[in-house]
Backbone as a ProteinNet text record, in pm:
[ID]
protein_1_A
[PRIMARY]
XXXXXXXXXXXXXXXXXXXXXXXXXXXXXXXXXXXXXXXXXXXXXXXXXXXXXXXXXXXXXXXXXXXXXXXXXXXXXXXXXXXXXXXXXXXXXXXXXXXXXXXXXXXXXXXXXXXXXXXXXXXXXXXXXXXXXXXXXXXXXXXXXXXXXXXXXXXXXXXXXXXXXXXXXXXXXXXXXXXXXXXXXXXXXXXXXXXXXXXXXXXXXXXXXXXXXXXXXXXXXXXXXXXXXXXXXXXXXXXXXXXXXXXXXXXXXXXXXXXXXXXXXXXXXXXXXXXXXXXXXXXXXXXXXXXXX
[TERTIARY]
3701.7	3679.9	3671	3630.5	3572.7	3623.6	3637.1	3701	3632.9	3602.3	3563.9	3619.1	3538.8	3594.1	3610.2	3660.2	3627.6	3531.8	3502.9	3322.5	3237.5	3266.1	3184.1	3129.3	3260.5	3236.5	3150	3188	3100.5	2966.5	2938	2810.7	2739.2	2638.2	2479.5	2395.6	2411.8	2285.5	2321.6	2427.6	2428.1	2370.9	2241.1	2145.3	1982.7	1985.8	1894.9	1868.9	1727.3	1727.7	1674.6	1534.8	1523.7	1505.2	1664.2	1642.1	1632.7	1547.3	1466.5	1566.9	1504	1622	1624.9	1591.9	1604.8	1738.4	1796.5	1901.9	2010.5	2024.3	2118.3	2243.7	2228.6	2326.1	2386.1	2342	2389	2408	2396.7	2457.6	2575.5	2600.5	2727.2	2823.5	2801.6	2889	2913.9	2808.6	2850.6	2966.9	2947.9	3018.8	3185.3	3185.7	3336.8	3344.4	3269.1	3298.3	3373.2	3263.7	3361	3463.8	3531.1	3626.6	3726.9	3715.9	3823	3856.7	3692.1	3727.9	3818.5	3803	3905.6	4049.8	4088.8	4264.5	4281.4	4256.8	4295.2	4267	4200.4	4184.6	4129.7	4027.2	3953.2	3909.3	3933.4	3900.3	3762.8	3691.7	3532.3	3504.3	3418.6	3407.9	3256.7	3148.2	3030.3	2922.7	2842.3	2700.1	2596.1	2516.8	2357.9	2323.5	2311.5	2271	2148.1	2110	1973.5	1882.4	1913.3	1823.7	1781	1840.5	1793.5	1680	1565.7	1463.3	1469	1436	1488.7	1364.4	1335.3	1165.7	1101.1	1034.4	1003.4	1113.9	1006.1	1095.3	1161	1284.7	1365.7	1451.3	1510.7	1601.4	1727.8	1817.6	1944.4	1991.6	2040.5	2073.3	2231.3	2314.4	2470.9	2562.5	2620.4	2768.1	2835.6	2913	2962.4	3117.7	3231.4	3372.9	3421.9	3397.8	3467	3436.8	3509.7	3409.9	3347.2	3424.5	3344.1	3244.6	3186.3	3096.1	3022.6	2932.5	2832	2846.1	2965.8	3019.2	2990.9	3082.3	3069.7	2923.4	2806.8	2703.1	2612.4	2640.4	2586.6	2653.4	2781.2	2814.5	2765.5	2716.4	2634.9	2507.6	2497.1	2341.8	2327	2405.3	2413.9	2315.4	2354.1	2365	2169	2140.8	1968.2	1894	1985.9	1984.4	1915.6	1988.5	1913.4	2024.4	1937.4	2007.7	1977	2089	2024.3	2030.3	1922.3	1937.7	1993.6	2065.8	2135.2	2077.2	2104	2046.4	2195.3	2240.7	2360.6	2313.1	2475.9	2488.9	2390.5	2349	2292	2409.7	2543.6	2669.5	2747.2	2688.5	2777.3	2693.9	2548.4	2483.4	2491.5	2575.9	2653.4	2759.7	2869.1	2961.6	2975.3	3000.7	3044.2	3062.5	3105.7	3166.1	3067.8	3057.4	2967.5	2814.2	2806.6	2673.9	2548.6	2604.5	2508.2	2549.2	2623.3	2592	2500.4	2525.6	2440	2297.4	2275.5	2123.5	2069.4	2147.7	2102.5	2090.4	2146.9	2138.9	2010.9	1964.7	1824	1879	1969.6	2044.7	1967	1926.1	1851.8	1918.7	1945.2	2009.6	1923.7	1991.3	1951.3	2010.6	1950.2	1988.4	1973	2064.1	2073.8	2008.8	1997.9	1940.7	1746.8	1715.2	1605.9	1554.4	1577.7	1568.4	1414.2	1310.4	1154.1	1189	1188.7	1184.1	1240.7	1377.1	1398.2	1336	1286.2	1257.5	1119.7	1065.8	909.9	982.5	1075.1	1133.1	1192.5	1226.8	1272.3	1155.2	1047.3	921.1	831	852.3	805.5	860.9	1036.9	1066.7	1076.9	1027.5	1064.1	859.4	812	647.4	661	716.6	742	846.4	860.5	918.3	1062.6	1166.3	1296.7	1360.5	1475.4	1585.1	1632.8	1602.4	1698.9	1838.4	1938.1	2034.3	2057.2	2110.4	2088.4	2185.8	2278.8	2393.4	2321.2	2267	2183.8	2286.9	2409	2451.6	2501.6	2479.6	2467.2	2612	2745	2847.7	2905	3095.3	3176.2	3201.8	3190.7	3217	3398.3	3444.2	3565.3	3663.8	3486.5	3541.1	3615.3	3491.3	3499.4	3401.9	3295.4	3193.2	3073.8	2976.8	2798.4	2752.5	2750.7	2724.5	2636	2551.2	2377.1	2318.8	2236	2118.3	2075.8	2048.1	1941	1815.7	1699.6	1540.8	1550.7	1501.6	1509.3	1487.5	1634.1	1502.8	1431.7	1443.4	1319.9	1162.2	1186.1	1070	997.5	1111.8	1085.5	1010	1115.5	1003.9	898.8	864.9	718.9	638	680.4	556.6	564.8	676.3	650.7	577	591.9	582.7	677.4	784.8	892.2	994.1	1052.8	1155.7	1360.5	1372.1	1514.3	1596.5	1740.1	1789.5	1941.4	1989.3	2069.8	2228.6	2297.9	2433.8	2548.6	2665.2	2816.2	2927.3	2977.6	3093.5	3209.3	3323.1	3467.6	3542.9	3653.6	3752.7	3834.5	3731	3758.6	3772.3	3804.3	3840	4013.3	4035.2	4207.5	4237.7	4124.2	4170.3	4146	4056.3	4007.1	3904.2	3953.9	3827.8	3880.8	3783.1	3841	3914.4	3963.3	4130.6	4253.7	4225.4	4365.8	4370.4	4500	4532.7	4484.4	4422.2	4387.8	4488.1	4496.9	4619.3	4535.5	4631	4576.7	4666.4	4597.9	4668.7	4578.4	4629.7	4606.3	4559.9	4437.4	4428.9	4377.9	4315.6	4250.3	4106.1	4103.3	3999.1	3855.9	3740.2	3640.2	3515.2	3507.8	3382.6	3262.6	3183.5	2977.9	2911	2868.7	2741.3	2585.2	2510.4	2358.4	2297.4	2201.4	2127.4	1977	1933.4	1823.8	1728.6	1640.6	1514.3	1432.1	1429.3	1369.9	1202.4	1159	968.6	926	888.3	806.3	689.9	677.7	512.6	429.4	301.1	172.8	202.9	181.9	200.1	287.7	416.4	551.6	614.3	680.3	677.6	822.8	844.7	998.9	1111.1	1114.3	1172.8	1207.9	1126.5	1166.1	1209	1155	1231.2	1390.9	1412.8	1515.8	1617.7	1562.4	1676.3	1694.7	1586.4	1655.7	1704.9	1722.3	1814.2	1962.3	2000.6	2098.7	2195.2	2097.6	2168.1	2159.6	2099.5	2138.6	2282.3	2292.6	2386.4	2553.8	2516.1	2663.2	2696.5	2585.1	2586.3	2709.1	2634.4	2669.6	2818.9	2872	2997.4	3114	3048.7	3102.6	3157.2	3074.1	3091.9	3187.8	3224.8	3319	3453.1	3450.6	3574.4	3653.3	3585.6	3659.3	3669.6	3621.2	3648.8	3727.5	3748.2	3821.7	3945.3	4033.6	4134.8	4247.4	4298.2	4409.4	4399.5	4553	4588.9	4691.5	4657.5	4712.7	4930.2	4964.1	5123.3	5207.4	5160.9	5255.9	5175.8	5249.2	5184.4	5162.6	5188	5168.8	5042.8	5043.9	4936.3	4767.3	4755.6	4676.2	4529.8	4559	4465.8	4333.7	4364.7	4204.3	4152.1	4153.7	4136.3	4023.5	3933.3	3884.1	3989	3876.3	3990.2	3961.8	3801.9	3785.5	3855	3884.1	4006.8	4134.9	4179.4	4316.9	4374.6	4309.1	4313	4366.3	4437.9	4413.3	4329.9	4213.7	4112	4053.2	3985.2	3916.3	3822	3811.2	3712	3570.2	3450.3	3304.4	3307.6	3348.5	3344.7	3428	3559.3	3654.8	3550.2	3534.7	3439.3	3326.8	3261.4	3173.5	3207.2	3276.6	3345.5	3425.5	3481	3541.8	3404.8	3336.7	3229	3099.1	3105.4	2958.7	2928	3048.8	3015.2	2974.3	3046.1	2990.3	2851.8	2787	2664	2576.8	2615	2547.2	2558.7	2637	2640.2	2761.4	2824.9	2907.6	3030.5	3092	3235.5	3315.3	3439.9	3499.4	3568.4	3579	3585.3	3727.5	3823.5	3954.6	3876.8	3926	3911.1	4003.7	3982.8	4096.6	4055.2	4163.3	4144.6	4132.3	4077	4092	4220.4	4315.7	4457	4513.6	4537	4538.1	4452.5	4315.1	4259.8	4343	4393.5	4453.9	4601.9	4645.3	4772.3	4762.9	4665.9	4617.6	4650.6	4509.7	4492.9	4620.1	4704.6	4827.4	4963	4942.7	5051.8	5107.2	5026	5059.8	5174.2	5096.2	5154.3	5313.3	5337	5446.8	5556.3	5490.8	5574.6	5619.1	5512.3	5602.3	5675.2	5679.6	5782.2	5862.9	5933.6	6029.1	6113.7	6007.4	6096.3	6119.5	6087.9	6149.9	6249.9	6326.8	6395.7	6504.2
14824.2	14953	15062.4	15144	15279	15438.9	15520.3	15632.9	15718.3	15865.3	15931	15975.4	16038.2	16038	16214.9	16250.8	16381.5	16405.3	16313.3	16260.2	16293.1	16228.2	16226.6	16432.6	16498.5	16632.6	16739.3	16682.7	16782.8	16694.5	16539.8	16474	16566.5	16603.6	16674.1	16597.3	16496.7	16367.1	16364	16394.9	16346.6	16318.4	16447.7	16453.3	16412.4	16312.1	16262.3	16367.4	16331.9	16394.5	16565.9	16572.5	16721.6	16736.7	16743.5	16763.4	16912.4	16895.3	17041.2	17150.5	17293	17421	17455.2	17400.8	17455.3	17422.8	17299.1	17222	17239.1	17375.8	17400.1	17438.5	17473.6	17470.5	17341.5	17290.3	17151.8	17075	17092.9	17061.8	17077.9	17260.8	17319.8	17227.8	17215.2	17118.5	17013.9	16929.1	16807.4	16805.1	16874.2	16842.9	16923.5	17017.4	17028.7	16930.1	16889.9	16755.9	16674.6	16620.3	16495.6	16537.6	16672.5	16733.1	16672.8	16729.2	16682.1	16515.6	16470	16291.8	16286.2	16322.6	16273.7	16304.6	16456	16457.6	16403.4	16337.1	16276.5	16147.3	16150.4	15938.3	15887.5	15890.5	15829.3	15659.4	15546.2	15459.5	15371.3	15366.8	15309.6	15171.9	15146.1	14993.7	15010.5	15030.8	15072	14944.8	14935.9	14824.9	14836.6	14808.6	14804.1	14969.1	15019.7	15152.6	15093.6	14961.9	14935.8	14946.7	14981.3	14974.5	15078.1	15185.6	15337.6	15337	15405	15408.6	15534.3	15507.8	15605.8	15731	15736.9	15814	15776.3	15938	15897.1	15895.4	15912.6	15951.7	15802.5	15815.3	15745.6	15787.3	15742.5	15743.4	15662.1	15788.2	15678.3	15653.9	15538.2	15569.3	15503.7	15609.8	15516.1	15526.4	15471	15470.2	15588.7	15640.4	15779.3	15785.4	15750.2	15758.7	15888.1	15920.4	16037.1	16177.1	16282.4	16411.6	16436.3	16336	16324	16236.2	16165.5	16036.5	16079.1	16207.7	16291.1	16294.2	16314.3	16360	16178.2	16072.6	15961.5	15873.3	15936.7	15910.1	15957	16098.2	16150.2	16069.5	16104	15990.5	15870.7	15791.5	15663.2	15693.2	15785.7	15794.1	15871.4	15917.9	15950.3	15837.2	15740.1	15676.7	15681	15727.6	15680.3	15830.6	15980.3	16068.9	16146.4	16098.4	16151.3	16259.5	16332.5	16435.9	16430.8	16414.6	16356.9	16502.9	16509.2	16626.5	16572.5	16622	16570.8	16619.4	16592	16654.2	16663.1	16782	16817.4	16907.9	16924.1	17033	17183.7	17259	17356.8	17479.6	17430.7	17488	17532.5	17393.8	17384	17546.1	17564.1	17616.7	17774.4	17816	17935.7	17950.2	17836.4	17892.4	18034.9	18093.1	18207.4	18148.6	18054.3	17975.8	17895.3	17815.5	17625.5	17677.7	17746.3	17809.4	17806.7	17921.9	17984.3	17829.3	17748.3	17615.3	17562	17513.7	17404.9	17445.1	17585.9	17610.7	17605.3	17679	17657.2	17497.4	17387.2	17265.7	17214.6	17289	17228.2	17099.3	17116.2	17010.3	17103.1	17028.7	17015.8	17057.4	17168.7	17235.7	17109.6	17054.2	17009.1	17089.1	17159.2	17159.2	17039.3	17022.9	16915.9	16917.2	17080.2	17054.3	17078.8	17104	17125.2	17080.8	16959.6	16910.8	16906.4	16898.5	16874.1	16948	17069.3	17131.7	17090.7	17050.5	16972.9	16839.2	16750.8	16645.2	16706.2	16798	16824.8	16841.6	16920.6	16935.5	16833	16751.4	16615.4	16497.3	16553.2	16434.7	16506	16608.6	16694.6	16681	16685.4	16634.3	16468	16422.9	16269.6	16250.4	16300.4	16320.7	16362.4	16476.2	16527.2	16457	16356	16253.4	16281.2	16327.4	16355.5	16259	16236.6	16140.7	16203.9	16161.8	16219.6	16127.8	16227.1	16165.1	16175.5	16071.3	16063.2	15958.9	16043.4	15972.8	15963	15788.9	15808.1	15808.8	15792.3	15784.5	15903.7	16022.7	16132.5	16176.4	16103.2	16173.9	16050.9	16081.6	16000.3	15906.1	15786.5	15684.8	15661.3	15691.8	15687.2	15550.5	15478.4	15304.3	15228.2	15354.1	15303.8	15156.3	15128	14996	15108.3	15073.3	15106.7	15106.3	15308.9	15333.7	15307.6	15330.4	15270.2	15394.9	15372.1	15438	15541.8	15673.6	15774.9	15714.4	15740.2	15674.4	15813.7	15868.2	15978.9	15913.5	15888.6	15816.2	15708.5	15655.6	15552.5	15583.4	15703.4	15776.8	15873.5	15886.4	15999	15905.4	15767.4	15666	15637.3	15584.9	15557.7	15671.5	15782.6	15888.5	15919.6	15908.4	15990.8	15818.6	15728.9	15582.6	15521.6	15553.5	15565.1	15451.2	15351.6	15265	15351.2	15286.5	15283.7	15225.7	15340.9	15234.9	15234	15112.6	15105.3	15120.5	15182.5	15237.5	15188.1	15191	15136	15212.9	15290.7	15359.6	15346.6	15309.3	15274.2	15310.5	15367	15369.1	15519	15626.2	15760.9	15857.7	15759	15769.8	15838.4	15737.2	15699.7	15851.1	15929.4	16059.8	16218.2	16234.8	16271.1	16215.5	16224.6	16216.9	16253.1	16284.3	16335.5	16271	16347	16272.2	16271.7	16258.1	16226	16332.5	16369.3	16494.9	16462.1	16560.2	16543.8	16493.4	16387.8	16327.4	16318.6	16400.8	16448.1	16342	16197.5	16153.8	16135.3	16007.5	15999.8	15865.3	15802.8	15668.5	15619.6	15663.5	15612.7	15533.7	15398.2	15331.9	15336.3	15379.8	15393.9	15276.7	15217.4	15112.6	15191.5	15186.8	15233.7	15122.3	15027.5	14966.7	14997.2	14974.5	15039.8	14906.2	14892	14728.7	14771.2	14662.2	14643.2	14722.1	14764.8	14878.4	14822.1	14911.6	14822.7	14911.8	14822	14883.8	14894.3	15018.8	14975.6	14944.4	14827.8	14721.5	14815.9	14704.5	14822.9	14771.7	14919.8	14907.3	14875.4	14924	14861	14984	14981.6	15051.5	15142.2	15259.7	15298.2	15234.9	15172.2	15103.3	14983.5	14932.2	14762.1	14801.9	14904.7	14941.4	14978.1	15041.2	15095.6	15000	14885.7	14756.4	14652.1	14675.9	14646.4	14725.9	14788.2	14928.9	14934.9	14923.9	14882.3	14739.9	14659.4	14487.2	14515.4	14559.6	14630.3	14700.9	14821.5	14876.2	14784.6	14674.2	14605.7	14570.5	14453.2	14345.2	14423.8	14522	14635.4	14677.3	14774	14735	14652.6	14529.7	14430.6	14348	14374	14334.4	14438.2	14542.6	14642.5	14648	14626.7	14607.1	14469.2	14424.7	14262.4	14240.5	14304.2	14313.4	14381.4	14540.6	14633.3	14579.1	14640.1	14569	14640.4	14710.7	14743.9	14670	14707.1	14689.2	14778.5	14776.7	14844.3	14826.4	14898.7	14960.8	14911.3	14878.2	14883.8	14865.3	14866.1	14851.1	15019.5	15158.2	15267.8	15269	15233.1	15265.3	15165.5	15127.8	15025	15133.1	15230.6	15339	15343.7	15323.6	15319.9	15178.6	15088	14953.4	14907.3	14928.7	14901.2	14747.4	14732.5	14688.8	14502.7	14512	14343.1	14340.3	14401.7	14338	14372.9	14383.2	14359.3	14542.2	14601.9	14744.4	14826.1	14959.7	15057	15140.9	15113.4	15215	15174.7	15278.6	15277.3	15165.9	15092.7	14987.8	15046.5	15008.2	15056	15141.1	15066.6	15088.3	15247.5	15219.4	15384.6	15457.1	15416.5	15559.6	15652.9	15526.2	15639.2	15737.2	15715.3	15824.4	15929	15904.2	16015.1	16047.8	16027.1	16064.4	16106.6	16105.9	16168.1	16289.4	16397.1	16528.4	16562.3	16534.3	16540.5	16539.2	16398.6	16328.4	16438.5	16518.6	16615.7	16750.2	16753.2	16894.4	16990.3	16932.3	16987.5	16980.3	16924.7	16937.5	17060.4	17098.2	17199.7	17223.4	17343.3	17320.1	17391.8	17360.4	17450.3	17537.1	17697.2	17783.1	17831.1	17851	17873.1	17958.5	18056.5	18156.5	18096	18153.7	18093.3	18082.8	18152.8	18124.6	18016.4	17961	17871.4	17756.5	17738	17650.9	17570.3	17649.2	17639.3	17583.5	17608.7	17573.1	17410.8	17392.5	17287.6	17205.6	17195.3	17086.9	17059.4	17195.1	17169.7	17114.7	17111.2	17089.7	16938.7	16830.6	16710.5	16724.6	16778.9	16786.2	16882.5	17001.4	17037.4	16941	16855.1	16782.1	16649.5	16616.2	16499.1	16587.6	16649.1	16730.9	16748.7	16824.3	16799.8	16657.2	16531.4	16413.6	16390.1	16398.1	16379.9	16461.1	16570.5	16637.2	16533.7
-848.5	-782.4	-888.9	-862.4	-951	-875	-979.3	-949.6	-1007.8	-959.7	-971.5	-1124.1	-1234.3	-1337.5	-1405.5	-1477.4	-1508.2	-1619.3	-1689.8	-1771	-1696.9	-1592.2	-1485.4	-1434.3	-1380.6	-1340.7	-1414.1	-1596.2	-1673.6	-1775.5	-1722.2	-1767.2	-1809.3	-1862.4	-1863.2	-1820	-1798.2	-1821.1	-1640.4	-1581.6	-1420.2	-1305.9	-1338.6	-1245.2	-1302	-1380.6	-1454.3	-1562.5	-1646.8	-1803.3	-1775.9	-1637.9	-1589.2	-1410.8	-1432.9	-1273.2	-1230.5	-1068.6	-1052.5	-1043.8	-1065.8	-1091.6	-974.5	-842.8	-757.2	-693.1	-760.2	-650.7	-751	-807.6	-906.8	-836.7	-700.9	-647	-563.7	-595.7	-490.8	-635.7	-742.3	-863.6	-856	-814.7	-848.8	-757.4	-673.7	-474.8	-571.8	-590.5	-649.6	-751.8	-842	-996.3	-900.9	-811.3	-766.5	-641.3	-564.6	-505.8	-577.4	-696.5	-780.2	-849.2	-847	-871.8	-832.6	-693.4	-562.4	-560.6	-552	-550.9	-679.5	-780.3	-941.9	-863.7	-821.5	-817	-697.8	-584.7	-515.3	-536.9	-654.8	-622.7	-568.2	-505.7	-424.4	-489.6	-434.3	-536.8	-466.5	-513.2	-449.5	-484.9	-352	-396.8	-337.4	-420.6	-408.2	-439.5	-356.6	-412.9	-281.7	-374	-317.5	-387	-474.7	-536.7	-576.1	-595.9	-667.4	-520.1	-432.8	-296.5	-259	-337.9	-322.6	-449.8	-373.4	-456.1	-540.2	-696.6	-793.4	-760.5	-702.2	-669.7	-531.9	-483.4	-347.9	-205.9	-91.7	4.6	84.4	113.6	207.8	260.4	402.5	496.7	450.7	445.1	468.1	585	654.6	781.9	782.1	799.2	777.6	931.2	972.8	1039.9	986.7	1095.9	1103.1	1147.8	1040.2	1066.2	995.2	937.4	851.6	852.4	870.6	831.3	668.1	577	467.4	418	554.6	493.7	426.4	452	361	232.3	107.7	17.6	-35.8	48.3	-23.2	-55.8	74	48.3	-73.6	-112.8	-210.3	-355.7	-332.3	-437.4	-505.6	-394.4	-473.6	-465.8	-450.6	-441.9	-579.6	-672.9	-794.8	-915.5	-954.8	-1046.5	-1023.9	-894.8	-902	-919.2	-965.4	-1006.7	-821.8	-719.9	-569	-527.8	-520	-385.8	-274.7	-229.6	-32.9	40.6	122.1	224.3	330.1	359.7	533.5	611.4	776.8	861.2	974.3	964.1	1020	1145.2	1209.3	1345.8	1272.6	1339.6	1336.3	1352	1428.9	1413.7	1296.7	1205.4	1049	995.3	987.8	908.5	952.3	1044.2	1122.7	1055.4	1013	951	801.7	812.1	691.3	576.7	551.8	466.9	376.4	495.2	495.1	496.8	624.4	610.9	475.3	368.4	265.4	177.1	169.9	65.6	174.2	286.3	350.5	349.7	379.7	332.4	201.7	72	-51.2	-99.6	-37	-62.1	-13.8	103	158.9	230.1	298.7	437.9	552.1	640.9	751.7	873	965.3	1079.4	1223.9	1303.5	1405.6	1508	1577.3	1718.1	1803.3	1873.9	1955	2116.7	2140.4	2243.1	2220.4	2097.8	2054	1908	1928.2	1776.6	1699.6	1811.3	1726.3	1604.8	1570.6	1455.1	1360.3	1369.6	1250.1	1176	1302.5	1286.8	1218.9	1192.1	1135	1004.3	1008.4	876.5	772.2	858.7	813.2	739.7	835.2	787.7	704	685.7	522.8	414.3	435.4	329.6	268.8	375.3	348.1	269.3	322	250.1	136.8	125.4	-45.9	-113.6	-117.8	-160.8	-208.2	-68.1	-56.9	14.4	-55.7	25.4	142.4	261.3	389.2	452	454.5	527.8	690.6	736.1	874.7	930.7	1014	1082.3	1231.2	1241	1397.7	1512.4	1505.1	1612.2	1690.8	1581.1	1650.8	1622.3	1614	1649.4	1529.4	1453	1465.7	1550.9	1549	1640.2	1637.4	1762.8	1833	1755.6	1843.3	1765	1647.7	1553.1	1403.7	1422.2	1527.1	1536.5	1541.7	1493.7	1544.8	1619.4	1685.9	1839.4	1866.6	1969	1997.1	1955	1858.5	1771.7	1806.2	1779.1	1846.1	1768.1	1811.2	1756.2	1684.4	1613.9	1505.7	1403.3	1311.6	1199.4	1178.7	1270.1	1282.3	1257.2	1371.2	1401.6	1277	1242.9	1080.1	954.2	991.2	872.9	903.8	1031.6	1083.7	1031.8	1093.2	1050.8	916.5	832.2	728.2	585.2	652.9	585.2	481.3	539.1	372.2	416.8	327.4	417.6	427.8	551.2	566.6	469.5	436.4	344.1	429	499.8	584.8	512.7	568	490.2	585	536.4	567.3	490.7	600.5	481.8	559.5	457.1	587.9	415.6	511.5	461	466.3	445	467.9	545.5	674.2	813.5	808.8	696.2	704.8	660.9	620	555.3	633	740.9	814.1	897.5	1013.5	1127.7	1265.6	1360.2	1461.4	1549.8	1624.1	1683	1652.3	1499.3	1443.9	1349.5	1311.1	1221.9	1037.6	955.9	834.4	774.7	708.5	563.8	471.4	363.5	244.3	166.5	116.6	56	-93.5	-171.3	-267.3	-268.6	-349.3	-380.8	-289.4	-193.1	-70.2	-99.7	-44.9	-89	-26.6	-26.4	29.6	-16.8	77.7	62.1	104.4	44.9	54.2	12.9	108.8	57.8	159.1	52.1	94.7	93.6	196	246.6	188.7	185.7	144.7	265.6	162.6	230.7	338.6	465.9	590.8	562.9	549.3	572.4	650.8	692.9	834.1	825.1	904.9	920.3	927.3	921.3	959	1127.6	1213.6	1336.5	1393.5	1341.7	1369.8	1434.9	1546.1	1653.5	1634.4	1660.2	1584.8	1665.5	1806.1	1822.4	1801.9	1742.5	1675.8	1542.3	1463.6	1347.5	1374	1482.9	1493	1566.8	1582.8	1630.8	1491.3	1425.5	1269.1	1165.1	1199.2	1173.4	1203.4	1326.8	1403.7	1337.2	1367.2	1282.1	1168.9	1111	925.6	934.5	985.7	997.3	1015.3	1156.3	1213.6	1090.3	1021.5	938.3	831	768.7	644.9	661.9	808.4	823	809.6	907.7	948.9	772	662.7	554.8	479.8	481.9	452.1	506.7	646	696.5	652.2	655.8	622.4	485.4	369.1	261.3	229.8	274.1	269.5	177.2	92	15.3	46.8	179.7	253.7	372.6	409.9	539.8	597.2	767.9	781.4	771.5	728.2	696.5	781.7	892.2	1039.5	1173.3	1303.2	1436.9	1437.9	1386.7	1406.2	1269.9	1198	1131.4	1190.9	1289.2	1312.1	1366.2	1370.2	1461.3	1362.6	1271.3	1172.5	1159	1229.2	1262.2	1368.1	1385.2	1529	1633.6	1724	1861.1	1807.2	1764.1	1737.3	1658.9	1539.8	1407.1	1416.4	1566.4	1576.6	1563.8	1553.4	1553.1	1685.6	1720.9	1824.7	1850.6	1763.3	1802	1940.3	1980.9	2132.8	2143.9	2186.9	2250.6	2243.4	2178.9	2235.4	2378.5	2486.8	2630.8	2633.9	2589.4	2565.6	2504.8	2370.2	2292.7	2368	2425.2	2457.7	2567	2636.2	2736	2642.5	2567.7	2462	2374.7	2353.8	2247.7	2297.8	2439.5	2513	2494.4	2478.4	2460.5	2329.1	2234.1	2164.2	2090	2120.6	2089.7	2242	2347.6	2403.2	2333.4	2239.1	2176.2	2284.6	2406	2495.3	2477.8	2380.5	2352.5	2339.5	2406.9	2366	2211.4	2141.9	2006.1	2036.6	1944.3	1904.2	1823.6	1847.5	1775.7	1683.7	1547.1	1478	1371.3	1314.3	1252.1	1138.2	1004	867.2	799.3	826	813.2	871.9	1008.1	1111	1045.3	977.6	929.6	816	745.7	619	617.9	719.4	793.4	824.4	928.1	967.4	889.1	746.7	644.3	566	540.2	454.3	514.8	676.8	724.5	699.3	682.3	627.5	492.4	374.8	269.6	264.4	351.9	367.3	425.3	534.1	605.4	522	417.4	353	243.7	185	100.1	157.5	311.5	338	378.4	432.3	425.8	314.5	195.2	60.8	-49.7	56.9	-13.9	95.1
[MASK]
+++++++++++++++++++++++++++++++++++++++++++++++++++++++++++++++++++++++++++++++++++++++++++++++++++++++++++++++++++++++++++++++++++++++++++++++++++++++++++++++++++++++++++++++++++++++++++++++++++++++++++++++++++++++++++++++++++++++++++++++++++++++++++++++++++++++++++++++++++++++++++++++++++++

């Protein structure tokens, strides 16, 4: 396994020998991204990076457990000198905050109840030979298994002619995701592997692409979880487990009743002040300092 390094944060060579001045800010994200991954430890167990094409447009299409899967995707997508554009909530790109990076990065706003526009935006950049990221299932899966597909990027490779590169990320669930409260720990192990590039045929329909898309995806998981090199702690730590591996996570059948609003864009949100935010994330770390006095 491999760790984010601090060589790594101030490389010159990181983003290949001349990468463009436009993505000088999504330089800046990155190099304090892999900041963050160095003091917390993040420890990676990464392969298939030779499946990302060093040039030219492709789809990533990954499984969606974490609010940081984004961060670990860009990560391996390093070594092939790619910046992935995502294609996120149109909510994120409102924030005060998140907002002015997610646009200067050139990440992609979806509205959910009006998505064509992005999707034009999406198949321009995948023409001008940009990596797009793309969580099809629309939402975090409850499960922690591979919800049923939105056709999107399927549809984005067909038209734009570029292959899928099918993704698997587990592990960074255990650190945030919804439901369960943020733990800010240390040393947390994150598996990313990337599958071999799906082509779409001549005349290959985005739905048959997008059911090998799908079995790319289980396969890709299904090979992460069971490799994974933890376990869970206890019968209370079992919640980041799905239900087939002996886990408490929600059943497929549960999730999607907890995860419909979402994937409609109708979920109610907690509102919280930026103080109250800050509270939130730190309240873990206060609370184990006091069990250890």
């Amino acid at each position: 396994m491999t760790t984010a390094s601090w060589r790594d944060v101030v490389r010159r060579d990181l983003f290949g020998p001349s990468p463009d001045p436009r993505d000088r800010p999504y330089r800046f994200v990155v190099r304090m991204g892999l900041a963050v991954l160095r003091l917390f430890g993040f420890r990676f167990d990464v392969r298939g990076t030779e499946h990302l094409p060093a040039a030219g447009g492709a789809v990533i299409a990954s499984n969606h457990v974490s609010y940081f899967d984004f961060i670990y995707l860009e990560y391996v997508a390093l070594p092939q000198h790619r910046m992935v554009r995502f294609m996120a909530k149109a909510s994120v790109f409102g924030n005060r905050f998140a907002g002015p990076f997610m646009r200067a990065m050139q990440h992609i706003p979806v509205d959910r109840t009006a998505g064509a526009a992005a999707f034009d935006v999406a198949v321009r950049a995948l023409k001008d030979g940009q990596v797009v990221g793309v969580f099809p299932e629309a939402t975090i899966s409850s499960s922690f298994t591979v919800k049923e597909l939105k056709a999107g990027a399927a549809r984005m490779a067909v038209q734009a002619g570029v292959p899928i590169i099918p993704a698997a990320v587990w592990g960074g669930h255990r650190v945030a995701t919804k439901n369960h409260k943020v733990v800010l720990r240390r040393g947390v192990p994150v598996t990313v592997l990337l599958g071999e590039p799906l082509v779409p045929a001549p005349g290959e329909k985005p739905q048959a692409l997008l059911r090998r898309t799908q079995a790319a995806m289980e396969q890709l998981l299904d090979e992460a979880q069971r490799s994974y090199p933890d376990v869970p702690a206890g019968d209370d730590d079992r919640w980041w487990q799905p239900a087939h591996l002996g886990g408490t996570a929600p059943t497929p059948a549960e999730a999607h009743e907890l995860d419909i609003h979402d994937v409609r864009g109708t979920a109610v949100k907690v509102q919280r002040t930026p103080l109250q935010k800050v509270r939130y994330l730190l309240a873990p770390l206060v609370s184990r300092r006091r069990r250890g006095r």
